[in-house]
PyMOL Python script that loads the backbone (N, CA, C, O; Angstrom):
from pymol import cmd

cmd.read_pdbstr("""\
ATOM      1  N   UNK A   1      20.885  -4.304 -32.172  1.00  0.00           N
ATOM      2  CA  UNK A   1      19.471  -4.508 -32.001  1.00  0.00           C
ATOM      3  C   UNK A   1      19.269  -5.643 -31.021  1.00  0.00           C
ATOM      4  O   UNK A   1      19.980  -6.647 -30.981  1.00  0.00           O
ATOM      5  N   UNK A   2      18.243  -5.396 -30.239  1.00  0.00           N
ATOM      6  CA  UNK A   2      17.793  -6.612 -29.436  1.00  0.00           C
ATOM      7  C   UNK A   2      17.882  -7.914 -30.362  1.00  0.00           C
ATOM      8  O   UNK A   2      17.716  -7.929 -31.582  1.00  0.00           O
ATOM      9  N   UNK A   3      18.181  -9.019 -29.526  1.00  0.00           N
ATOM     10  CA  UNK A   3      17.935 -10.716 -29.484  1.00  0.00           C
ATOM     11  C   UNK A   3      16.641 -10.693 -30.506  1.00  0.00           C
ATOM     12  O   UNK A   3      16.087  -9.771 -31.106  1.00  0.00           O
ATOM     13  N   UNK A   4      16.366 -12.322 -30.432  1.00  0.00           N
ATOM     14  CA  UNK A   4      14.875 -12.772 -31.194  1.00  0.00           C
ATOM     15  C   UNK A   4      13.785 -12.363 -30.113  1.00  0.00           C
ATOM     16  O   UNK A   4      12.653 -12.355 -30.596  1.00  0.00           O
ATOM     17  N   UNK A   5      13.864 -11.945 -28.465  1.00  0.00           N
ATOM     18  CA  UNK A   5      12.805 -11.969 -28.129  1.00  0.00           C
ATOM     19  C   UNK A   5      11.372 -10.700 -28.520  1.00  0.00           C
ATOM     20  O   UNK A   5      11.606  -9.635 -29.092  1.00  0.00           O
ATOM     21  N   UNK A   6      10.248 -11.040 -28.158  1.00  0.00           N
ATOM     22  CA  UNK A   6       8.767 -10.602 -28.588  1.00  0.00           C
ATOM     23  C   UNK A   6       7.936 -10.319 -27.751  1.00  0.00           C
ATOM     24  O   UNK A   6       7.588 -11.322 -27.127  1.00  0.00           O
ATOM     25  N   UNK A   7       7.345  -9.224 -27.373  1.00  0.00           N
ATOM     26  CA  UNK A   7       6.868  -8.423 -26.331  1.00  0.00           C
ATOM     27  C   UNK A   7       5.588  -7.538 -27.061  1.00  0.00           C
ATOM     28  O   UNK A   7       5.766  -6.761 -27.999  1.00  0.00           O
ATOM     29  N   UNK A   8       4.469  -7.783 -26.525  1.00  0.00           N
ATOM     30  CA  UNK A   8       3.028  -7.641 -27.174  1.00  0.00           C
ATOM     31  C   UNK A   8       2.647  -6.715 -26.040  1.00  0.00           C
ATOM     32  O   UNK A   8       2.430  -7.045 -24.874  1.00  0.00           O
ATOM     33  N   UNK A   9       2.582  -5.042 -26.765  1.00  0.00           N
ATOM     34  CA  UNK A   9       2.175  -4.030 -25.954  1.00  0.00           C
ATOM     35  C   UNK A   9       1.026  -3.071 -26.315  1.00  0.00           C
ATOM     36  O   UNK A   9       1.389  -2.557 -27.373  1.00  0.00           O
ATOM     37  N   UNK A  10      -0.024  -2.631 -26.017  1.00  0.00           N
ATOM     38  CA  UNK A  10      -0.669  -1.084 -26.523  1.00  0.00           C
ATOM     39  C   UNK A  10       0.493   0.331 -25.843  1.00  0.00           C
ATOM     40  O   UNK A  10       1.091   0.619 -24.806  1.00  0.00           O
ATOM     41  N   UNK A  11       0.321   0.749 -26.922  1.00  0.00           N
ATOM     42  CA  UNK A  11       1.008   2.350 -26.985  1.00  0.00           C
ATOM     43  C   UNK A  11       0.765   2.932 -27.895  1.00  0.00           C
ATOM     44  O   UNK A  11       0.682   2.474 -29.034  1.00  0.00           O
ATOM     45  N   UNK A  12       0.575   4.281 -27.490  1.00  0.00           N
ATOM     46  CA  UNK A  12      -0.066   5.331 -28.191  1.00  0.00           C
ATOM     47  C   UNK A  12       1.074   5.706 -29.045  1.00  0.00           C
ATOM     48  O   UNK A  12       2.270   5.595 -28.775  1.00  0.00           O
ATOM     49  N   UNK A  13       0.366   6.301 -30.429  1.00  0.00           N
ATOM     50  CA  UNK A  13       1.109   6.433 -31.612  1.00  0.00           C
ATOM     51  C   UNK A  13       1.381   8.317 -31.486  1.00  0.00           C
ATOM     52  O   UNK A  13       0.291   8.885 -31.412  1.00  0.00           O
ATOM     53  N   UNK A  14       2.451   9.189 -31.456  1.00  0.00           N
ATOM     54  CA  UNK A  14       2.457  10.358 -31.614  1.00  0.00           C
ATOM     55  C   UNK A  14       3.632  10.297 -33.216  1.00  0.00           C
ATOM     56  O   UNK A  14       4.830  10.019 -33.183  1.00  0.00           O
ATOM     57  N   UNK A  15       2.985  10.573 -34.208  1.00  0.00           N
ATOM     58  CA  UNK A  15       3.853  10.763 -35.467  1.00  0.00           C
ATOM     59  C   UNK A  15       4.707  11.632 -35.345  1.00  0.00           C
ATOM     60  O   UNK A  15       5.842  11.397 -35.759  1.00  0.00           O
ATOM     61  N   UNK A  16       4.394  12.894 -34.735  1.00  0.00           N
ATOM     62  CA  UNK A  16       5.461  13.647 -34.667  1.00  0.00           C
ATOM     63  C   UNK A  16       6.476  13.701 -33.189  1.00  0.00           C
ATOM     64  O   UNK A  16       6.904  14.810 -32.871  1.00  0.00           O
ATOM     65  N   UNK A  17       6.729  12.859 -32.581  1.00  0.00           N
ATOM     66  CA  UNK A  17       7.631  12.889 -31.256  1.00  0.00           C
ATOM     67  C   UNK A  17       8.429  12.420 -32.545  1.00  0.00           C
ATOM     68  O   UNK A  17       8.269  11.958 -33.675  1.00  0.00           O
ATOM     69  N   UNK A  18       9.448  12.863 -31.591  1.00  0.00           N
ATOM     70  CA  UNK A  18      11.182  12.754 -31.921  1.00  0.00           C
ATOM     71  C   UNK A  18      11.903  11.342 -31.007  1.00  0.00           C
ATOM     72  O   UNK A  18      13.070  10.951 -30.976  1.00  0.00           O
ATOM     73  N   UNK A  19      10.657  10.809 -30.316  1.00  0.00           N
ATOM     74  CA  UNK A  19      11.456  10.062 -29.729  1.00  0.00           C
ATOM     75  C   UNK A  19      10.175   9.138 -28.783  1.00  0.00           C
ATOM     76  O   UNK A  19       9.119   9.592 -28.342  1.00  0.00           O
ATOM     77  N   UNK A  20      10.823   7.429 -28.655  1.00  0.00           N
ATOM     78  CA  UNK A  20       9.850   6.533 -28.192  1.00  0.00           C
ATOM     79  C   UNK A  20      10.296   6.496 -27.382  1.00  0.00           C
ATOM     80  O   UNK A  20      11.527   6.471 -27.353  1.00  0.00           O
ATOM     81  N   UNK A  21       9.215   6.461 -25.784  1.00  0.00           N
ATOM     82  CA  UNK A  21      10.172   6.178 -24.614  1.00  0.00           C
ATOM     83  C   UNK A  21       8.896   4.922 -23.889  1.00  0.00           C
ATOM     84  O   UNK A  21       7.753   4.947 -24.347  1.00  0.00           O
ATOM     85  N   UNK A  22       9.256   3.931 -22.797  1.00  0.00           N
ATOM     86  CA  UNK A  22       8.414   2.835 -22.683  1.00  0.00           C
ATOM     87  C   UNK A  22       9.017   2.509 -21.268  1.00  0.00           C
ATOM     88  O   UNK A  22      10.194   2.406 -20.922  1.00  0.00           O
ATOM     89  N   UNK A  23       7.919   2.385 -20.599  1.00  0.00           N
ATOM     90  CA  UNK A  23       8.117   1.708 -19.207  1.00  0.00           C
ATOM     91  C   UNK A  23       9.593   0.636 -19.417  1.00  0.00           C
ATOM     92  O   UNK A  23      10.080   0.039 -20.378  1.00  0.00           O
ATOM     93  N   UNK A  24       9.983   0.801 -17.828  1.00  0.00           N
ATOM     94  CA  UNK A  24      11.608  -0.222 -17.819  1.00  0.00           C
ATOM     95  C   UNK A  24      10.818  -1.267 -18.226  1.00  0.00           C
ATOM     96  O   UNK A  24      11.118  -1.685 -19.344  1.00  0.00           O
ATOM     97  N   UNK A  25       9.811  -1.882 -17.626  1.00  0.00           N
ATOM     98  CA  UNK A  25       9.143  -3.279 -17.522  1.00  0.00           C
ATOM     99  C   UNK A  25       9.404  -4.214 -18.805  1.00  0.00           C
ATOM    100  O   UNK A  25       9.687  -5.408 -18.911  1.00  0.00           O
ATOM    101  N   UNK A  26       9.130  -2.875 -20.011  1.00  0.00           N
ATOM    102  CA  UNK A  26       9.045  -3.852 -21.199  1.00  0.00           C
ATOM    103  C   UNK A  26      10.632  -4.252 -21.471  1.00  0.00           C
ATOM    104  O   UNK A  26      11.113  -5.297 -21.909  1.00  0.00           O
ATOM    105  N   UNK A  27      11.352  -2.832 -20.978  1.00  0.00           N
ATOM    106  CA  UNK A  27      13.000  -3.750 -21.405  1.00  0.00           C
ATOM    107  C   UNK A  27      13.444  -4.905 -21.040  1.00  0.00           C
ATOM    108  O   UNK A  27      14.060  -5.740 -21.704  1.00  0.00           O
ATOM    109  N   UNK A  28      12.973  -4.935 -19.513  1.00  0.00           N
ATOM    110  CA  UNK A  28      13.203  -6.657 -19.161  1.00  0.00           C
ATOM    111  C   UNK A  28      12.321  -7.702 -19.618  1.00  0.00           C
ATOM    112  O   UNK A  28      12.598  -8.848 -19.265  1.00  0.00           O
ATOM    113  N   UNK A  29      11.462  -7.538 -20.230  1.00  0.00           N
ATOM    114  CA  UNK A  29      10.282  -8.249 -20.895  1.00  0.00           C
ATOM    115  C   UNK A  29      11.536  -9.045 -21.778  1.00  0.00           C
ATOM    116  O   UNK A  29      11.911 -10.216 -21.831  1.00  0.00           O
ATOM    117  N   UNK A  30      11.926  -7.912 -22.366  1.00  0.00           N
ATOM    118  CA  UNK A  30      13.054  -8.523 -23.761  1.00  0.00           C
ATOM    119  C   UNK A  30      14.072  -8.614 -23.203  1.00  0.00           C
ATOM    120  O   UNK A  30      15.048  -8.667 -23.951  1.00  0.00           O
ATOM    121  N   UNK A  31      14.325  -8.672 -21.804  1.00  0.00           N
ATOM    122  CA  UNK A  31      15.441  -9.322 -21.853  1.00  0.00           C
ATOM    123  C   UNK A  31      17.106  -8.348 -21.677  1.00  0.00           C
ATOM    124  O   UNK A  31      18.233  -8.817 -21.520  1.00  0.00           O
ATOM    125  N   UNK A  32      16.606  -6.649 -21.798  1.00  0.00           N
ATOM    126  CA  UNK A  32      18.163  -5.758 -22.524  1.00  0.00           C
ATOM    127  C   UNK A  32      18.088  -5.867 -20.933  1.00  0.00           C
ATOM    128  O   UNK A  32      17.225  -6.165 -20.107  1.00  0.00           O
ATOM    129  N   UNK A  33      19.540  -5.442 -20.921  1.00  0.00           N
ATOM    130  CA  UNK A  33      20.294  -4.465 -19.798  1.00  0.00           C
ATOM    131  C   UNK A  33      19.375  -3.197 -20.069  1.00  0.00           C
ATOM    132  O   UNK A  33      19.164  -2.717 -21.183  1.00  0.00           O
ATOM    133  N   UNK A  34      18.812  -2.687 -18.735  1.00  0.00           N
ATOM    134  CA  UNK A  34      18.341  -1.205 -19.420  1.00  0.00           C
ATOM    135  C   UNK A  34      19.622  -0.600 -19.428  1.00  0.00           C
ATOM    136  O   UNK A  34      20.015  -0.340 -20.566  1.00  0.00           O
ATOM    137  N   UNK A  35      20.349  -0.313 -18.561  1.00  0.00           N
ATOM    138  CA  UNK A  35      21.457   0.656 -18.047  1.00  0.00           C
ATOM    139  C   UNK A  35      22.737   0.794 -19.149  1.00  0.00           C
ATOM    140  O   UNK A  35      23.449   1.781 -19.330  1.00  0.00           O
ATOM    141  N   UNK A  36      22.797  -0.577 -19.854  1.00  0.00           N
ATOM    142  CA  UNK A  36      23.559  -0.732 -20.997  1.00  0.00           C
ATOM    143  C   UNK A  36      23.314   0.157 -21.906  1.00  0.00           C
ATOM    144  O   UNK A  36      24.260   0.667 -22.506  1.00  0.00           O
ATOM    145  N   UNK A  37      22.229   0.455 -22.139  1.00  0.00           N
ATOM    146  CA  UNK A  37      22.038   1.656 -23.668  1.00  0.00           C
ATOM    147  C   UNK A  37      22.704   2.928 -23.445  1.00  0.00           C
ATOM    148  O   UNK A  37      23.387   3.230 -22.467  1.00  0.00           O
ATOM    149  N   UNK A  38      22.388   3.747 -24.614  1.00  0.00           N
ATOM    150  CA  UNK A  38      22.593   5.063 -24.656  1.00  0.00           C
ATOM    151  C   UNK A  38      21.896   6.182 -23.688  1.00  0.00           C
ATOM    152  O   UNK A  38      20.765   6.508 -24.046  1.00  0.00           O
ATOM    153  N   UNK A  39      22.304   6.690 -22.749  1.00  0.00           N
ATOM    154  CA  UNK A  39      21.858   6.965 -21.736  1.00  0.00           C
ATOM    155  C   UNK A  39      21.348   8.940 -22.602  1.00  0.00           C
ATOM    156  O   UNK A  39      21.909   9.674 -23.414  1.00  0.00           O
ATOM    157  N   UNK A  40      20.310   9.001 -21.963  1.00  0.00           N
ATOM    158  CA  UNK A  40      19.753  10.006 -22.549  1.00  0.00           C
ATOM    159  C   UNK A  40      18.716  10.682 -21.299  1.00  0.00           C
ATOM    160  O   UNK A  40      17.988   9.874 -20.723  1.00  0.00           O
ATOM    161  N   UNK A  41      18.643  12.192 -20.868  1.00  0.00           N
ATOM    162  CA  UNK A  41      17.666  13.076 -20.291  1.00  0.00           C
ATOM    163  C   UNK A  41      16.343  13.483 -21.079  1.00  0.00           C
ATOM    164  O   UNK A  41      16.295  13.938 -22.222  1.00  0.00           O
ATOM    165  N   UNK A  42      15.289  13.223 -20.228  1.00  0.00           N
ATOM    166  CA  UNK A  42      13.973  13.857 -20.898  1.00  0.00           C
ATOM    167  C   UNK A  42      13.748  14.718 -20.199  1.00  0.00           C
ATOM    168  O   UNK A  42      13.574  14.399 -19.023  1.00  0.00           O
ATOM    169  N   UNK A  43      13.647  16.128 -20.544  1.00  0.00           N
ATOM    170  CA  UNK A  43      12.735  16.978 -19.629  1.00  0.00           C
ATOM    171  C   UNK A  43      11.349  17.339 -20.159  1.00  0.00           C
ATOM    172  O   UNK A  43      11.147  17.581 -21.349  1.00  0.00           O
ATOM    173  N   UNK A  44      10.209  17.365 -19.022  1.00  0.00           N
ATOM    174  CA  UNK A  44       9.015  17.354 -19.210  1.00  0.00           C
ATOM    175  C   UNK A  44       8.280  18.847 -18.750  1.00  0.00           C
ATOM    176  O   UNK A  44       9.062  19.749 -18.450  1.00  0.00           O
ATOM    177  N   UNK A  45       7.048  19.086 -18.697  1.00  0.00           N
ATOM    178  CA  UNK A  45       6.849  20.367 -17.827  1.00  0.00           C
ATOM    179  C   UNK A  45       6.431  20.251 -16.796  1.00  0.00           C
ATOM    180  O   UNK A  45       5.869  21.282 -16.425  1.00  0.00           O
ATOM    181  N   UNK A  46       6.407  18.900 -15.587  1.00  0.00           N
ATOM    182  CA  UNK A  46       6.586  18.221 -15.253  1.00  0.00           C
ATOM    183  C   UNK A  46       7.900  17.703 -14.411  1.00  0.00           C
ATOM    184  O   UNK A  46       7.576  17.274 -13.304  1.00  0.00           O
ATOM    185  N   UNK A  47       8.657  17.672 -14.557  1.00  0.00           N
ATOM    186  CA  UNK A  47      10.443  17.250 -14.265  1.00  0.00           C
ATOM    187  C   UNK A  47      10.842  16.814 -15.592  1.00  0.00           C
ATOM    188  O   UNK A  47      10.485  16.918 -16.765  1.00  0.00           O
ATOM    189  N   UNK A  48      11.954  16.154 -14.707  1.00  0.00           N
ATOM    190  CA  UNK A  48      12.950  15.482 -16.086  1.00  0.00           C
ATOM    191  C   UNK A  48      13.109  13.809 -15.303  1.00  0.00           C
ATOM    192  O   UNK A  48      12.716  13.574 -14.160  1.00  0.00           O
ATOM    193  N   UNK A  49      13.664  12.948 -16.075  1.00  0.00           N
ATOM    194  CA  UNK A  49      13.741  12.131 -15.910  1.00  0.00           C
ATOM    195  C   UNK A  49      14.776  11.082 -16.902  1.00  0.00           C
ATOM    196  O   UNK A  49      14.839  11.373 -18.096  1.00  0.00           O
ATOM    197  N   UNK A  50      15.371  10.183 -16.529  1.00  0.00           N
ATOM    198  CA  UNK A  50      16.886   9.717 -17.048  1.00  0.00           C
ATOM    199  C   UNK A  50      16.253   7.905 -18.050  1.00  0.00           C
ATOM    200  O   UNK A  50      15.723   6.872 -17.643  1.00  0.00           O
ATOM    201  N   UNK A  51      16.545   8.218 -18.927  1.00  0.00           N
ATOM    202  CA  UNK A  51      16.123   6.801 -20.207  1.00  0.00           C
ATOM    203  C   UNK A  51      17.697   6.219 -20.539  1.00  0.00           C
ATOM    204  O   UNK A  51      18.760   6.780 -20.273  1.00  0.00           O
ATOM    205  N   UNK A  52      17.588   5.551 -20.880  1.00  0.00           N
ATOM    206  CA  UNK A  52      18.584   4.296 -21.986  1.00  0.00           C
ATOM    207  C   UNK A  52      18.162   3.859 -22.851  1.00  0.00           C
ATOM    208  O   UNK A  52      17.243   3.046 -22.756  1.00  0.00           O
ATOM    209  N   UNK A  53      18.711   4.262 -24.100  1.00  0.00           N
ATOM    210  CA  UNK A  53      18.156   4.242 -25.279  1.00  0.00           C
ATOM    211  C   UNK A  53      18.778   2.617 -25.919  1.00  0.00           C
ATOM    212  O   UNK A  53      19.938   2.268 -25.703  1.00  0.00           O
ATOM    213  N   UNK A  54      17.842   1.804 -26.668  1.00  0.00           N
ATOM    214  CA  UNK A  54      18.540   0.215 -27.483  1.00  0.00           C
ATOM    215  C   UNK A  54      17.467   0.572 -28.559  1.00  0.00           C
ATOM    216  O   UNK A  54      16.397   1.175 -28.473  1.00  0.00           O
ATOM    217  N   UNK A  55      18.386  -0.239 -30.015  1.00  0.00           N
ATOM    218  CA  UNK A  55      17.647  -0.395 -31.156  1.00  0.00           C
ATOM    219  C   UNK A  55      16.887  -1.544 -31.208  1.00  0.00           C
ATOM    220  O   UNK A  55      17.554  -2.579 -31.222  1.00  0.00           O
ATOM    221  N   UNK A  56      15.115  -1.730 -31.255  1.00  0.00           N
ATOM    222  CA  UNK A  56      14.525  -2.792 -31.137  1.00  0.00           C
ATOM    223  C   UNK A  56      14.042  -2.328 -32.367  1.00  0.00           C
ATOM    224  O   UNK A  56      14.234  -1.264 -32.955  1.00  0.00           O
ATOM    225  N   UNK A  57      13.242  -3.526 -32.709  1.00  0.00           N
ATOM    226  CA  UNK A  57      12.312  -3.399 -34.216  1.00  0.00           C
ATOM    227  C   UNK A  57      10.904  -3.367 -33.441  1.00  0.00           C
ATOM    228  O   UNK A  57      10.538  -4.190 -32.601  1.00  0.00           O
ATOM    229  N   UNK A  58      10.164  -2.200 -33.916  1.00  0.00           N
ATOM    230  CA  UNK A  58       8.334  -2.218 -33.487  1.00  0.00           C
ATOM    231  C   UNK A  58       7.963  -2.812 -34.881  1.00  0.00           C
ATOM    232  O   UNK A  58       8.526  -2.627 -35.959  1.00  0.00           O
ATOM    233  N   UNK A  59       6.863  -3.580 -34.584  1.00  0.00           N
ATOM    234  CA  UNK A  59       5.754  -3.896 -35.703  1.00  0.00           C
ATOM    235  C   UNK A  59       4.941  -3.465 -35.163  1.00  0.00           C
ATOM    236  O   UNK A  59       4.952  -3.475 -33.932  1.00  0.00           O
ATOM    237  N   UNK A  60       3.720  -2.814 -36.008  1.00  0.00           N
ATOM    238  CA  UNK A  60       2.525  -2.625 -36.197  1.00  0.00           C
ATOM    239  C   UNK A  60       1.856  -2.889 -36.969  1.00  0.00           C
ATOM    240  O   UNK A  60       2.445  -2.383 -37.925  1.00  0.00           O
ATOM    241  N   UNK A  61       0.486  -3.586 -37.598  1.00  0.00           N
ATOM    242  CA  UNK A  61      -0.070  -3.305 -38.754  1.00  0.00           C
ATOM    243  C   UNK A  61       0.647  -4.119 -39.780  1.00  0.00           C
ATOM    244  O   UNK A  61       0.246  -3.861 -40.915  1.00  0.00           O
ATOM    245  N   UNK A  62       1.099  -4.554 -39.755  1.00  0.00           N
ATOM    246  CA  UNK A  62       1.956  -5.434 -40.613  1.00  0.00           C
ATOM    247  C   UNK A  62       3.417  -4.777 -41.175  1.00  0.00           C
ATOM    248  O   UNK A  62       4.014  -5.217 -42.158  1.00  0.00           O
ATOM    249  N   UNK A  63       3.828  -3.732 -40.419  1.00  0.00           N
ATOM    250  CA  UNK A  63       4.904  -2.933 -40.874  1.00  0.00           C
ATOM    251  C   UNK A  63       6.060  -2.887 -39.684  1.00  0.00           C
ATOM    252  O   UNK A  63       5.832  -2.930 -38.475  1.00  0.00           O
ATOM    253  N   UNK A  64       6.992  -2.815 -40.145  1.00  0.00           N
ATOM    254  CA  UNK A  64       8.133  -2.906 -39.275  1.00  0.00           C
ATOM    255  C   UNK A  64       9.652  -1.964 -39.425  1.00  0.00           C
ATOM    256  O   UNK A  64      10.439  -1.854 -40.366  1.00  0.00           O
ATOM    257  N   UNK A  65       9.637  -1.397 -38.101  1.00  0.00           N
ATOM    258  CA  UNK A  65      10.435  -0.021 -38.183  1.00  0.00           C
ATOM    259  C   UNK A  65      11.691  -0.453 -36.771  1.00  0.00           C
ATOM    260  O   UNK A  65      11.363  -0.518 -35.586  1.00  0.00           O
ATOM    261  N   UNK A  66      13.245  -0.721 -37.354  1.00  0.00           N
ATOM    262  CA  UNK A  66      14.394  -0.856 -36.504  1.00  0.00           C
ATOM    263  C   UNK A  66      14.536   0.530 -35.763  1.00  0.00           C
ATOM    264  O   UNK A  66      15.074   1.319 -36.541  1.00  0.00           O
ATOM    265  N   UNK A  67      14.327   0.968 -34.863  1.00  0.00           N
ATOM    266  CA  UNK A  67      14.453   2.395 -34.041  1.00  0.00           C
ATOM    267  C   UNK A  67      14.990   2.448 -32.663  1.00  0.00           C
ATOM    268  O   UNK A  67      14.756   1.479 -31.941  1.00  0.00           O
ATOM    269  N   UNK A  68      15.662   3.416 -32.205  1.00  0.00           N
ATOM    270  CA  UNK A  68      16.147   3.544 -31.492  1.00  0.00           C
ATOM    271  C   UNK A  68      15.245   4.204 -30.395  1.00  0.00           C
ATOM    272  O   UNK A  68      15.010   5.402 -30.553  1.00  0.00           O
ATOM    273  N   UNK A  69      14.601   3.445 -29.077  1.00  0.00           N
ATOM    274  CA  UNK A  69      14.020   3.655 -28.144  1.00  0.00           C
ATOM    275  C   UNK A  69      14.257   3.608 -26.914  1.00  0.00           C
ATOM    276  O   UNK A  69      14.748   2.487 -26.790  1.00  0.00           O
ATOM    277  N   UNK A  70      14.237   4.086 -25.893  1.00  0.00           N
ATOM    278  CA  UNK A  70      14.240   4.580 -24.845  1.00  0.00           C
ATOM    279  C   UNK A  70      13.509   4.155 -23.710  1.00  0.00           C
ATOM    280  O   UNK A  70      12.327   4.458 -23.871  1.00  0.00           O
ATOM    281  N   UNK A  71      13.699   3.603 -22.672  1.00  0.00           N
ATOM    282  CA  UNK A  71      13.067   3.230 -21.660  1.00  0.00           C
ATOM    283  C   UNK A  71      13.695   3.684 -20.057  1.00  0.00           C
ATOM    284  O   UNK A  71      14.860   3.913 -19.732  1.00  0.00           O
ATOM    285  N   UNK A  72      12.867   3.701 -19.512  1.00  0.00           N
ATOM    286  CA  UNK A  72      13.056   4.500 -17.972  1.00  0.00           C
ATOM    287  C   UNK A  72      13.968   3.867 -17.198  1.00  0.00           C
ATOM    288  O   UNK A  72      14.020   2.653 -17.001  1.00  0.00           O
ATOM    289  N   UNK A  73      14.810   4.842 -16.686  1.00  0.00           N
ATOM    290  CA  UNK A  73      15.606   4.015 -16.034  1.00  0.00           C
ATOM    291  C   UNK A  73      14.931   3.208 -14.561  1.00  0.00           C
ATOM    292  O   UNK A  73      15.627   2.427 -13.912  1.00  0.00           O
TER     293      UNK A  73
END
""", "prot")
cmd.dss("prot")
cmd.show_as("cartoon", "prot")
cmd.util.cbc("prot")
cmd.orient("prot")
């Protein structure tokens, strides 16, 4: 899991995606290697496009979920 650092974002909530994906910007916000993670393909209807996945903790609402997310390469 990411370090102690803390990164204050709006993003839209989809309950049912299978998967969080977030501008590179915020990975360097915190600090990861993007390129270091789990490297993973999204295809869209649209194109496709290449993520790196790291386990950060989201809070919301006073609740807090360790997950494995995805950001652009």
């Amino acid at each position: 899991m990411a370090g102690n650092r803390e990164v204050s974002l709006l993003a839209k909530v989809d309950t049912g995606a299978l998967s969080c994906i977030f501008q590179r910007e915020h990975a360097e916000a915190l600090e990861l290697d993007v390129e270091s993670g789990e490297p993973q393909r999204f295809v869209t209807a649209t194109g496709a496009f290449a993520t790196y996945g790291h386990t950060v903790r989201l809070s919301s609402c006073d609740f807090d979920l360790d997950s494995m997310v995805y950001f652009a390469r």
